[in-house]
C-alpha positions in Angstrom: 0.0 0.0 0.0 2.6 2.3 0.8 4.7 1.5 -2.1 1.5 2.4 -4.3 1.2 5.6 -2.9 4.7 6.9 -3.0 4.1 5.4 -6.8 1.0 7.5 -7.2 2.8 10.8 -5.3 6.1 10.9 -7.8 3.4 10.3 -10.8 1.1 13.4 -9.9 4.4 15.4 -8.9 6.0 14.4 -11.9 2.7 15.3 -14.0 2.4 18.3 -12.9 6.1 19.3 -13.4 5.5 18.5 -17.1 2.1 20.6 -17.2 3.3 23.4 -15.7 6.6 23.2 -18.2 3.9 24.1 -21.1 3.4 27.6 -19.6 5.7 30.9 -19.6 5.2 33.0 -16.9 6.5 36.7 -17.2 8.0 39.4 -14.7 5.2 41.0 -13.4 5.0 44.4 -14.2 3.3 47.2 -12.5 0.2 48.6 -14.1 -0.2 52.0 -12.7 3.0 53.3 -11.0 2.7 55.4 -7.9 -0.9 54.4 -7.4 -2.0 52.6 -4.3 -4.9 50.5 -5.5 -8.2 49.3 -3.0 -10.4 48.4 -5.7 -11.0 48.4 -9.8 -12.9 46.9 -12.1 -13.9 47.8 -15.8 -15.9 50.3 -17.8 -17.0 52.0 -20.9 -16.8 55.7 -19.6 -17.4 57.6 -22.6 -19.4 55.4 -25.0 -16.6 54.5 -27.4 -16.5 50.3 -27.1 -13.1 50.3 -25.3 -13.5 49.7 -21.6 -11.3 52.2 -19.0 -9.7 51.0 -15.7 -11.6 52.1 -13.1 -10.2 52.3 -9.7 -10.3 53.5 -6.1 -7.0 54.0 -4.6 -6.5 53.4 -0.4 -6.9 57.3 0.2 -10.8 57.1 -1.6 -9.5 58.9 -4.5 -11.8 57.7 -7.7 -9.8 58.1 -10.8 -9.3 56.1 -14.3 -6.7 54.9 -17.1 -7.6 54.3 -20.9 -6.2 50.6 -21.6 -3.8 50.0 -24.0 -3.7 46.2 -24.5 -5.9 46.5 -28.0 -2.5 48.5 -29.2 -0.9 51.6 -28.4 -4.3 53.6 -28.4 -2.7 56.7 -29.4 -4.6 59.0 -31.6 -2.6 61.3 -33.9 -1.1 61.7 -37.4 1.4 59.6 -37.2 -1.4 56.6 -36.0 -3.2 57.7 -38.7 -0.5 57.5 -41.6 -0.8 53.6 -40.8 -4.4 53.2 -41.6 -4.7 54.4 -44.6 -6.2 52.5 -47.8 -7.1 50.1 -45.1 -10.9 48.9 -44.6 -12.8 48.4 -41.2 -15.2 46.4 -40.4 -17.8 48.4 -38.2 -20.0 47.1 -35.5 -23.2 48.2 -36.4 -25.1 48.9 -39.9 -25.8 52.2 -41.1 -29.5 53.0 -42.1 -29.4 52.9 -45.6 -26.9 50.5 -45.9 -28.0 47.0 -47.5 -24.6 45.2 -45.4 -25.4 43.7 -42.2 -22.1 45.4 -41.0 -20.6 48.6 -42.3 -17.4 49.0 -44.1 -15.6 52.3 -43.2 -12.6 52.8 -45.6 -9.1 55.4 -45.7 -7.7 56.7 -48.0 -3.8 57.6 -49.0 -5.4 61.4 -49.5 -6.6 61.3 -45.2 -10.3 61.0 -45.9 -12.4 58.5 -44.8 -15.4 57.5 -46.1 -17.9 54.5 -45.9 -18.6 51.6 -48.8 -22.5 51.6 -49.4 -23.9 47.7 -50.0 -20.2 47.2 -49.9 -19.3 49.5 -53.1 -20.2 52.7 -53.6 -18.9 55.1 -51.4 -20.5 57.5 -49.7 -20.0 60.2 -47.0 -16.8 61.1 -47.6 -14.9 63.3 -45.2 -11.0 64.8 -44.6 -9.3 64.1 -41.5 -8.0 66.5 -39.1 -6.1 66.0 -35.1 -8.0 68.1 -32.6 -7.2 67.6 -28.9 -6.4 63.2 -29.2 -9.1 62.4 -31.5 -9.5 62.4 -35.3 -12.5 64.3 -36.4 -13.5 64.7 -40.1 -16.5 66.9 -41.2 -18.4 67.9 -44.8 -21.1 70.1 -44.3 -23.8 69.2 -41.9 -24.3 65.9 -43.0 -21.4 64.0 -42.3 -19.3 63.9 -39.3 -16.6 61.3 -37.9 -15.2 61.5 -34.4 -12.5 58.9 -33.7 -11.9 58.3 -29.9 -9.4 55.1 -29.7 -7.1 54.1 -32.8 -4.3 50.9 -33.0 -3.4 48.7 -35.7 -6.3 47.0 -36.3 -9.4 48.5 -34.1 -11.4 52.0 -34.2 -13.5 53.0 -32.0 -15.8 56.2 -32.4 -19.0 57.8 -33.1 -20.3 59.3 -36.5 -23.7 60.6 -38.6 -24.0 60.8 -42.5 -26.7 61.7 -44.3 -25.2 61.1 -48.1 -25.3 58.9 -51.2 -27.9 56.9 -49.6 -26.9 56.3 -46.0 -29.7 57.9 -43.9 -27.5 58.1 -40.7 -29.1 61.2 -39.2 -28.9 60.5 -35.7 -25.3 60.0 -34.2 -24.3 56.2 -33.8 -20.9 54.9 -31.6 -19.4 52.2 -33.4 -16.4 49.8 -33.2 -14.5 48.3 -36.2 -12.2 45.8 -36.3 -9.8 45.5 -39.6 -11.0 43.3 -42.7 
């Protein structure tokens, strides 16, 4: 009996020396230097599909930090030079729009537009960097605000009312690169 269960201990020991050999376990790293954290947890704050870090700190401050693990969630020319002529796949459809989801579309000349029915494009706008966000405007009927850009993921609200897209209400979207 005994002889079965020193047996059994070296398998299990020797089992899990092998399992745990499969995994890679980095330094930890500290995720908000300087701040002494009591609680967090997760949340959209301003509407744009990319959750914040919410967190109370031992002295009962409140306060919040914009993740960065979708990319480097920067927002400025240089982020935009590597989007362009690159499509997007949005989260939501666009009245007017035949496509069950939206494809919004750059340019090499910094506009941005969206492919109606997966197309024809329509509302059309130039880019221009206000205050970390990319905002692009024609007229009254077509606006783009861009809130979170990385390599592959937008996140932002916009309204068009052109070419056949009857977006006259504002709509926040995500979209993900085709």
């Amino acid at each position: 009996m005994r002889k079965s269960i020193f047996a059994l201990s070296v398998t299990a020991l020797l089992s899990s020396s092998l399992f745990a050999s499969d995994y890679v376990v980095s330094d930890p790293r500290e995720l908000l230097p300087g701040e002494d954290i009591k609680n967090f947890s997760l949340a959209d704050l301003n509407g744009d599909g990319v959750n914040e870090l919410v967190f109370v700190t031992v002295s009962g401050q409140l306060k919040y930090s914009q993740l960065i693990g979708l990319g480097r969630g920067l927002i400025n020319e240089e982020q935009f030079e590597s989007l362009k002529g690159k499509r997007f796949r949005m989260n939501v459809s666009l009245e007017g729009d035949t496509y069950y989801n939206t494809t919004l579309v750059t340019n090499h000349q910094r506009e941005i537009s969206i492919l109606r029915s997966g197309r024809y494009r329509a509302c059309a706008a130039n880019v221009r960097f206000d205050n970390n966000r990319v905002l692009a405007k024609y007229g009254d009927n077509i606006r783009y605000e861009f809130t979170y850009i990385s390599d592959d993921f937008i996140a932002g609200k916009m309204m068009c009312h052109n070419n056949g897209i009857e977006q006259t209400e504002e709509i926040r979207f995500t979209a993900l690169l085709e």
